[in-house]
PLY file of the C-alpha trace (Angstrom):
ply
format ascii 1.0
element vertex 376
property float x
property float y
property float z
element edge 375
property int vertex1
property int vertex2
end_header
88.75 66.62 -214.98
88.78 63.12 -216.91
86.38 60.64 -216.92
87.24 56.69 -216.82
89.24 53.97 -215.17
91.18 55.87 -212.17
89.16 59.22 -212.24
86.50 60.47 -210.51
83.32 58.15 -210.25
80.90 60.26 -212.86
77.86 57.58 -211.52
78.59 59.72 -208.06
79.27 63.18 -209.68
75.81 62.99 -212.02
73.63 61.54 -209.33
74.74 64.87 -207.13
74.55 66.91 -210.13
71.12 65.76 -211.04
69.83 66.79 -207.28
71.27 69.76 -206.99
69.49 70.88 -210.69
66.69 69.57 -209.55
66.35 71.53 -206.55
66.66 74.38 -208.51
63.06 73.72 -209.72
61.51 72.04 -206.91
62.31 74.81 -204.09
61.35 77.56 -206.26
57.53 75.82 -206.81
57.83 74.89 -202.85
58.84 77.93 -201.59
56.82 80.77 -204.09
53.79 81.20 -202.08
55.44 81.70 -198.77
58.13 83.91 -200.24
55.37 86.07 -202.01
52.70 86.31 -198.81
56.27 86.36 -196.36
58.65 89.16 -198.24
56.23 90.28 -201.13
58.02 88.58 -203.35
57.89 85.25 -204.99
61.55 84.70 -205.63
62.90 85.79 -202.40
64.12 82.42 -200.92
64.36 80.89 -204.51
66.95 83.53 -204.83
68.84 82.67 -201.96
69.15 79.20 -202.78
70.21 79.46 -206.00
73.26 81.55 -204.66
73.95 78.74 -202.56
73.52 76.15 -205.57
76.22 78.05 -207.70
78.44 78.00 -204.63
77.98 74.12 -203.83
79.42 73.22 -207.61
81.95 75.60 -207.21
83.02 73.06 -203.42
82.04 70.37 -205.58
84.78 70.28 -208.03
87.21 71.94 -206.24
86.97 69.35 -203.47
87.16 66.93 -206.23
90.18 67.70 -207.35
91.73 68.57 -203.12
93.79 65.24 -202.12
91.52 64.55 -199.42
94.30 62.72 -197.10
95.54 66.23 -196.33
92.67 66.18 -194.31
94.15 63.52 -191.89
96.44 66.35 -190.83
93.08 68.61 -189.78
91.09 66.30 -188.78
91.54 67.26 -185.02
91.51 70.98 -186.03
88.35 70.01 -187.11
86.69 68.15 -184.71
88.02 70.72 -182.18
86.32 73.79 -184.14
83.22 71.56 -184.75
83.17 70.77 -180.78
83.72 74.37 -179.46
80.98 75.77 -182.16
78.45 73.16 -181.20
78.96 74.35 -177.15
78.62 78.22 -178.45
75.74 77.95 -180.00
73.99 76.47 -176.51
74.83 79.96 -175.18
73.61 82.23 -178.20
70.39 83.66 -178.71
69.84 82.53 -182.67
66.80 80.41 -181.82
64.25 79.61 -183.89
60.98 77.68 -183.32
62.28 77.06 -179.31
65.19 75.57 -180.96
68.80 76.74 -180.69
70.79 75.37 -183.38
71.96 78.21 -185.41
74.49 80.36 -184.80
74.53 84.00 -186.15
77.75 85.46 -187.70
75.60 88.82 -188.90
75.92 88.00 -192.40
75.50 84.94 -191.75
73.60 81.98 -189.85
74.43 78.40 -189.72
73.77 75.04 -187.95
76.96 74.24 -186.45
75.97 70.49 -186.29
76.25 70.18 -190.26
79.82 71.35 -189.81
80.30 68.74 -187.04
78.76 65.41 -188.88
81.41 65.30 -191.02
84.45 66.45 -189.09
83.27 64.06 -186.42
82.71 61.41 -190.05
87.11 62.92 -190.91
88.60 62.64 -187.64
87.25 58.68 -186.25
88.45 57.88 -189.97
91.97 59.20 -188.99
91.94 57.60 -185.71
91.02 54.07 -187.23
94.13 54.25 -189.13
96.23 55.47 -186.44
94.90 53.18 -183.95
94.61 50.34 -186.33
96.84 48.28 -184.50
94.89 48.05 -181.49
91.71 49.00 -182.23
90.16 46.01 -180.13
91.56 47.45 -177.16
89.31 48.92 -174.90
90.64 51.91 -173.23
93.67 52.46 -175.93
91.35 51.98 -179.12
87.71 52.34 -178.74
87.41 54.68 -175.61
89.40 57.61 -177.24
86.76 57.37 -180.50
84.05 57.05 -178.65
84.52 59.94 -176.15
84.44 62.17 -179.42
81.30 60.54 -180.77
79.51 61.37 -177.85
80.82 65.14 -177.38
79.12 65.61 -180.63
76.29 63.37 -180.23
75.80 65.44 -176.51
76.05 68.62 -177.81
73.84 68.41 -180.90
70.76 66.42 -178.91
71.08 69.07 -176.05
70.34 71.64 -178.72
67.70 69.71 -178.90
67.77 67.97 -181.96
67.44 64.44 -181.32
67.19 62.97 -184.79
70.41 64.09 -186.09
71.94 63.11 -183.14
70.71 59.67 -183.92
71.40 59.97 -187.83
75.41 61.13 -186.88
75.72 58.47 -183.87
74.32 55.30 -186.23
76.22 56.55 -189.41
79.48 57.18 -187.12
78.83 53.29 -185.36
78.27 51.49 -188.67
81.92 53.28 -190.03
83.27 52.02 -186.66
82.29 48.48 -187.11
83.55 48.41 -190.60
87.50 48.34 -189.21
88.75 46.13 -186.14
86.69 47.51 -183.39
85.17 44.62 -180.88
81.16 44.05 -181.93
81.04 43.47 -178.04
82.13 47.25 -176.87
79.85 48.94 -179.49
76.58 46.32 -178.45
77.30 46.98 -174.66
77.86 50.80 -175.61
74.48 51.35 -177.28
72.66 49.28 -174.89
73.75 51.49 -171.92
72.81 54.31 -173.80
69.55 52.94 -174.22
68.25 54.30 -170.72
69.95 57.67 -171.11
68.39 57.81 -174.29
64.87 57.20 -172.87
65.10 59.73 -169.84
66.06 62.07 -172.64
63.28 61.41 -174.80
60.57 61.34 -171.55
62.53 64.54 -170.58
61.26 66.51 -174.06
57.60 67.03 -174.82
58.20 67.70 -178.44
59.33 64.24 -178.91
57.09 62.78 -176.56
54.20 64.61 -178.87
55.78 63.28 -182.04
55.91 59.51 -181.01
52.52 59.88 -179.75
51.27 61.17 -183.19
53.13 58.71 -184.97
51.76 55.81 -182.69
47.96 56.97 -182.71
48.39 57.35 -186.93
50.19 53.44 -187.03
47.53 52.27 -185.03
44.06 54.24 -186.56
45.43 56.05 -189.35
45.00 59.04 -188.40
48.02 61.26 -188.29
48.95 64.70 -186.44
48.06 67.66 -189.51
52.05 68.49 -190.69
52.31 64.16 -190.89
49.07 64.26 -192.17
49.53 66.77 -195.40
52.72 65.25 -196.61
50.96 62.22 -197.09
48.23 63.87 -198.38
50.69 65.54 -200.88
52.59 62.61 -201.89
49.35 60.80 -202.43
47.92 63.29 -204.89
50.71 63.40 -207.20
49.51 59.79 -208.72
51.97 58.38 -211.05
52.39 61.46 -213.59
52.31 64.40 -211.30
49.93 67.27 -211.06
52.83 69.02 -212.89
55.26 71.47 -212.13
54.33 74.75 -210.03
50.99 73.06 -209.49
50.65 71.87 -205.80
48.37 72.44 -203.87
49.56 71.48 -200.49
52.81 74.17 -200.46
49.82 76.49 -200.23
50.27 76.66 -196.40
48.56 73.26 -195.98
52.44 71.79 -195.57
54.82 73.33 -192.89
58.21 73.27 -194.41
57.38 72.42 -197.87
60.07 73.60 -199.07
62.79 72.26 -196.38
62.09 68.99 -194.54
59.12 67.97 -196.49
59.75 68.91 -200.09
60.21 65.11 -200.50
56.11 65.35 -200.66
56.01 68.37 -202.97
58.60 66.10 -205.15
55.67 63.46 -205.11
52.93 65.85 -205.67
54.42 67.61 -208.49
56.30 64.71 -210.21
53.99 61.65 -209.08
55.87 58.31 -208.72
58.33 59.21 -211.46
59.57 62.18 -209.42
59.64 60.44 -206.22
61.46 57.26 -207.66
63.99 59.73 -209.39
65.08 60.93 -206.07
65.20 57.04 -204.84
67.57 55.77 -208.24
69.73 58.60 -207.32
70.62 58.42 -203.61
70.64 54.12 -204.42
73.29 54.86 -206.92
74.95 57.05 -204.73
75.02 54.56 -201.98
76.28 51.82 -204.32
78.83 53.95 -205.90
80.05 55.26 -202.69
80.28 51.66 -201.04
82.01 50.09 -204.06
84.95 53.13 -203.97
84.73 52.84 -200.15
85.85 48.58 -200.89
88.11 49.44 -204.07
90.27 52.02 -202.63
93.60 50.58 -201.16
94.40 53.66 -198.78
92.92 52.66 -195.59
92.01 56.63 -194.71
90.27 56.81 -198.20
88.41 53.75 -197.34
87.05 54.72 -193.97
86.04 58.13 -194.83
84.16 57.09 -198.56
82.08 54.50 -195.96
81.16 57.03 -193.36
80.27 60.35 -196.38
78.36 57.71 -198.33
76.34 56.47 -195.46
75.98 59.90 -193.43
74.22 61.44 -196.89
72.00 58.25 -197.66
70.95 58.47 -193.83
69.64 61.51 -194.37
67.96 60.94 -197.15
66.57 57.65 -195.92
64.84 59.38 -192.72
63.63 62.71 -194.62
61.97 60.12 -197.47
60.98 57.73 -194.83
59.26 60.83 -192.33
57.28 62.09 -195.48
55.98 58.71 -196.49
54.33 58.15 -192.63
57.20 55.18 -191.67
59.01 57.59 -189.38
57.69 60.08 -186.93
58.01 64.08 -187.98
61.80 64.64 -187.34
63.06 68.10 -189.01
65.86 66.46 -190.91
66.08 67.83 -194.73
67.40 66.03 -197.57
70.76 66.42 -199.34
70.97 68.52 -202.66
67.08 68.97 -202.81
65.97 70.88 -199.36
66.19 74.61 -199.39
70.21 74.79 -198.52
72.27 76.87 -196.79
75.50 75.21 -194.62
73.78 71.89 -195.20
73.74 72.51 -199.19
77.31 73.66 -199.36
78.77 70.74 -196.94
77.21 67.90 -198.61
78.62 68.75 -201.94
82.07 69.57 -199.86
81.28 65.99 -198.91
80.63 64.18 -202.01
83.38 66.96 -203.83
85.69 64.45 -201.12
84.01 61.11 -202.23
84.90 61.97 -205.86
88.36 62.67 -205.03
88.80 58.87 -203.29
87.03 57.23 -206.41
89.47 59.27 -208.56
92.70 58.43 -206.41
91.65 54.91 -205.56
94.81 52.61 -206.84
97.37 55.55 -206.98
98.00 56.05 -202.69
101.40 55.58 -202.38
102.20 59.20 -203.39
102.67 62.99 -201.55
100.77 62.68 -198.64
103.18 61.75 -195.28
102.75 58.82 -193.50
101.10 59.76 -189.65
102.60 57.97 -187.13
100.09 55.67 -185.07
98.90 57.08 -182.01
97.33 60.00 -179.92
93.87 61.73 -180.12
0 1
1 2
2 3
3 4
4 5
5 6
6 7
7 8
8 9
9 10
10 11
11 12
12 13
13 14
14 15
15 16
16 17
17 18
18 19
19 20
20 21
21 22
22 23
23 24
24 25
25 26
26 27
27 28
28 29
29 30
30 31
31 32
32 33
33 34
34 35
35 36
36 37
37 38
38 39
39 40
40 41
41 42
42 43
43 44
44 45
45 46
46 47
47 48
48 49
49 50
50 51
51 52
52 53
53 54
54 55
55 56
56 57
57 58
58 59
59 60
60 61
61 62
62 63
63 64
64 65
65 66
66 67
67 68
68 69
69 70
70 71
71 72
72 73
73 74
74 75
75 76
76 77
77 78
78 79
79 80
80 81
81 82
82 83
83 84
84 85
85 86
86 87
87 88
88 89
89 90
90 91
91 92
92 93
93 94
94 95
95 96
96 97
97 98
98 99
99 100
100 101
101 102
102 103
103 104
104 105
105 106
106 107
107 108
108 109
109 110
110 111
111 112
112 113
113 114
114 115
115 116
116 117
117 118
118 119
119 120
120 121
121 122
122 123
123 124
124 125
125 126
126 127
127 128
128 129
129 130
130 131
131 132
132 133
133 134
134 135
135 136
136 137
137 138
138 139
139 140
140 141
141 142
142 143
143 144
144 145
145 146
146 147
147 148
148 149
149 150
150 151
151 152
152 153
153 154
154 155
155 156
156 157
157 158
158 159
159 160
160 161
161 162
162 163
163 164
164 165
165 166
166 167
167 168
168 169
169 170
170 171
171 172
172 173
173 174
174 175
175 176
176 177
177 178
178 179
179 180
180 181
181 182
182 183
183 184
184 185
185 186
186 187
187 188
188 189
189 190
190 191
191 192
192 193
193 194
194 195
195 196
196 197
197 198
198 199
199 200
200 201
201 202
202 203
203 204
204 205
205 206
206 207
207 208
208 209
209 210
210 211
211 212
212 213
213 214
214 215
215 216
216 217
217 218
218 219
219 220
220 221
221 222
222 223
223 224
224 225
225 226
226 227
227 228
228 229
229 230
230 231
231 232
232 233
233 234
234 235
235 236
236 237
237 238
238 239
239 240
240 241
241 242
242 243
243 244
244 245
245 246
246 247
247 248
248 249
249 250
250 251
251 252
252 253
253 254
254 255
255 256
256 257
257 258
258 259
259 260
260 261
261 262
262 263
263 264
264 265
265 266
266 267
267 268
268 269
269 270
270 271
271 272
272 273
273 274
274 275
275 276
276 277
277 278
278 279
279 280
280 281
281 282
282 283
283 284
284 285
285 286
286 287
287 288
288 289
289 290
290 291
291 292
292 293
293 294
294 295
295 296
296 297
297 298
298 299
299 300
300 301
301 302
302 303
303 304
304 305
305 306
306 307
307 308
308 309
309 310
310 311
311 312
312 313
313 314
314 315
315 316
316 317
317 318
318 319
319 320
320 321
321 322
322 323
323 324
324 325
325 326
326 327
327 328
328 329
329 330
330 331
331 332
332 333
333 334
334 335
335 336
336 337
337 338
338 339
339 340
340 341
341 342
342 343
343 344
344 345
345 346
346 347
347 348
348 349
349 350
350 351
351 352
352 353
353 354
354 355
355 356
356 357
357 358
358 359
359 360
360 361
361 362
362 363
363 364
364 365
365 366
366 367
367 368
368 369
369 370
370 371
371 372
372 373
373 374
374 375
C-alpha cells in the first residue's frame, strides 16, 4: 500500500488508526471495574474488544484496497438485507434495557441499524448517479430516494432509537442536497415530518424524560445524575489528566463509561489534551474526507466519500456534544473509541471505503461497468 499523490489519504488512515489504538487503552481503564465486579474478571470486556480491534484493521485495509464502485452493483442487495434485518429485529426477543435493537445470531449479537446507515449512505449514492439526469423531478427523482430513507429512518426510530434515526436521516439529507435534488422538496419534506416527529417524541416517555432533564439542567444547572457525572468527569480531568487507569467516575458513578460516555472518561483521564486529541482527529477526518469527496472525478466516489465522512463525524459530534451537557442523553457511541462490536467493525469497513476513493480519485475511467440510468 503506497503513500503519496494518487494513493490512499494517510491524513484519513492515521487519524482512524490513532482512535482505534487509543481505544485500546481507554476501554480497558473504562470498562475494568465493571468487568471485575460483573464477570470476576477485569479483562473480560477489554478482551472482547480487542478481538474486535484486530478484526477492524484487518476490514480496514482490505476495504482499502476493494474498488469500492463494485459496490454500485450491491447497493440494492444491500439496502434490501439492511431493510428486512431492521423489520426482524422488531419481532425478536434480543432486548436490552426495554430496547430492541439487537438481533441474536447465537454466537453472535448485533444492531442491525449500524449495518443499515451505511447501505442506506451506498445505495442513495448509486441512485444519485443513476438518476442524475432528473434528479429535480419529483416523483421520478426524489420520491424513489426518499421512500428508502424513510424505511430505514421508520424502522430504526420504531426500535426505538430516535437519535440515530435523526443522525442517519440528517447525514443522508445533507448527501442529498449535495447533487441536483430541488432545496424545495427536501424543506417541504422535513417540515411535514416535523409533526410526525413530535407525536413520536410525545408518544415515548424516555424521550420526553430526557428533554425534560436536559431543559431543567439549561435552565438551573442542574442535570439528571448519568448527564450529571459525565460532566462531572470531564470536568475533573483539568488540563493534564488525573492519568491513565485513574478515574474515578467509571467507578459506577457513570452508566456506560465505557460505551456512550467514554468521551468523559477520555476527559477525565487525559484532561483537555485527551479530549482535544479526539477533536483534531475526527476535524481532520472531516476535512480529509470532504476534500477527497470534491477531488474525486467519479461521481459515485464523490457521493459516497460525502455521506461516510459526514455519517462518522455525526456521530462523533452528538456523542462529544451529549457528554459535554449541549445535547440531551442520547445512547449514541463514538466511532473507533466506544467499546465496539458491529459498530467498531463497520466504521473501519467505512473509512477502509473512504481510503479506497482518496486512493482512486483521478484514475475512474477503468474496470468497473458503466450502470445504465434508471430503476430503484
Amino acid at each position: 500500500m503506497r503513500f503519496g499523490k494518487n494513493k490512499i489519504d494517510i491524513f484519513i488512515l492515521l487519524p482512524v488508526l490513532l482512535l482505534i489504538f487509543f481505544s485500546i487503552a481507554i476501554v480497558y481503564s473504562a470498562s475494568s471495574d465493571y468487568s471485575l465486579q460483573k464477570w470476576n474478571d477485569a479483562g473480560y470486556l477489554f478482551k472482547q474488544h480487542l478481538i474486535r480491534v484486530v478484526i477492524s484493521f484487518a476490514v480496514l485495509f482490505f476495504f482499502a484496497k476493494f474498488d469500492y464502485r463494485y459496490l454500485q452493483d450491491l447497493s440494492k442487495l444491500l439496502i434490501f438485507i439492511a431493510i428486512i434485518l431492521l423489520a426482524v429485529v422488531l419481532f425478536t426477543s434480543s432486548q436490552v434495557k426495554n430496547v430492541n435493537r439487537w438481533l441474536s445470531l447465537g454466537f453472535l449479537s448485533f444492531q442491525p441499524s449500524d449495518l443499515a446507515k451505511y447501505a442506506l449512505i451506498i445505495h442513495v449514492s448509486t441512485l444519485l448517479v443513476r438518476k442524475e439526469g432528473y434528479l429535480d423531478n419529483l416523483y421520478r427523482g426524489y420520491l424513489p430516494i426518499l421512500i428508502y430513507l424513510m424505511l430505514v429512518c421508520g424502522l430504526v426510530a420504531l426500535q426505538p432509537n430516535f437519535s440515530t434515526a435523526l443522525i442517519i436521516f440528517g447525514s443522508t439529507v445533507l448527501l442529498m442536497l449535495t447533487s441536483t435534488i430541488k432545496v424545495k422538496h427536501v424543506a417541504i419534506t422535513i417540515v411535514s415530518l416535523l409533526p410526525l416527529a413530535a407525536l413520536f417524541i410525545l408518544s415515548k416517555s424516555y424521550i420526553r424524560e430526557r428533554l425534560e432533564n436536559f431543559a431543567e439542567y439549561s435552565s438551573s444547572g442542574t442535570a439528571q445524575h448519568q448527564l450529571s457525572q459525565a460532566i462531572v468527569g470531564l470536568g475533573n480531568g483539568g488540563i493534564f489528566g488525573v492519568g491513565i487507569g485513574n478515574s474515578i467516575q467509571k467507578e459506577f458513578f457513570l452508566p456506560e463509561s465505557y460505551g456512550d460516555f467514554i468521551f468523559s472518561i477520555v476527559g477525565e483521564e487525559y484532561g483537555i489534551i485527551g479530549t482535544l486529541f479526539v477533536v483534531i482527529m475526527f476535524g481532520t477526518i472531516l476535512f480529509r474526507g470532504y476534500k477527497t469527496a470534491k477531488m474525486v472525478q467519479d461521481p459515485f466516489g464523490k457521493y459516497l466519500a460525502f455521506g461516510i465522512t459526514t455519517l462518522i463525524v455525526s456521530y462523533a459530534i452528538v456523542n462529544m456534544s451529549v457528554a459535554s451537557g449541549i445535547f440531551p442523553t442520547t445512547g449514541v457511541p463514538i466511532p473507533f473509541v466506544s467499546f465496539g462490536g458491529t459498530a467498531l467493525i463497520l466504521n473501519a469497513i467505512a473509512a477502509g471505503i473512504l481510503l479506497n476513493i482518496s486512493a482512486n480519485r483521478d484514475n475512474q475511467d477503468e474496470a468497473v461497468p458503466e450502470i445504465k440510468n434508471g430503476g430503484l
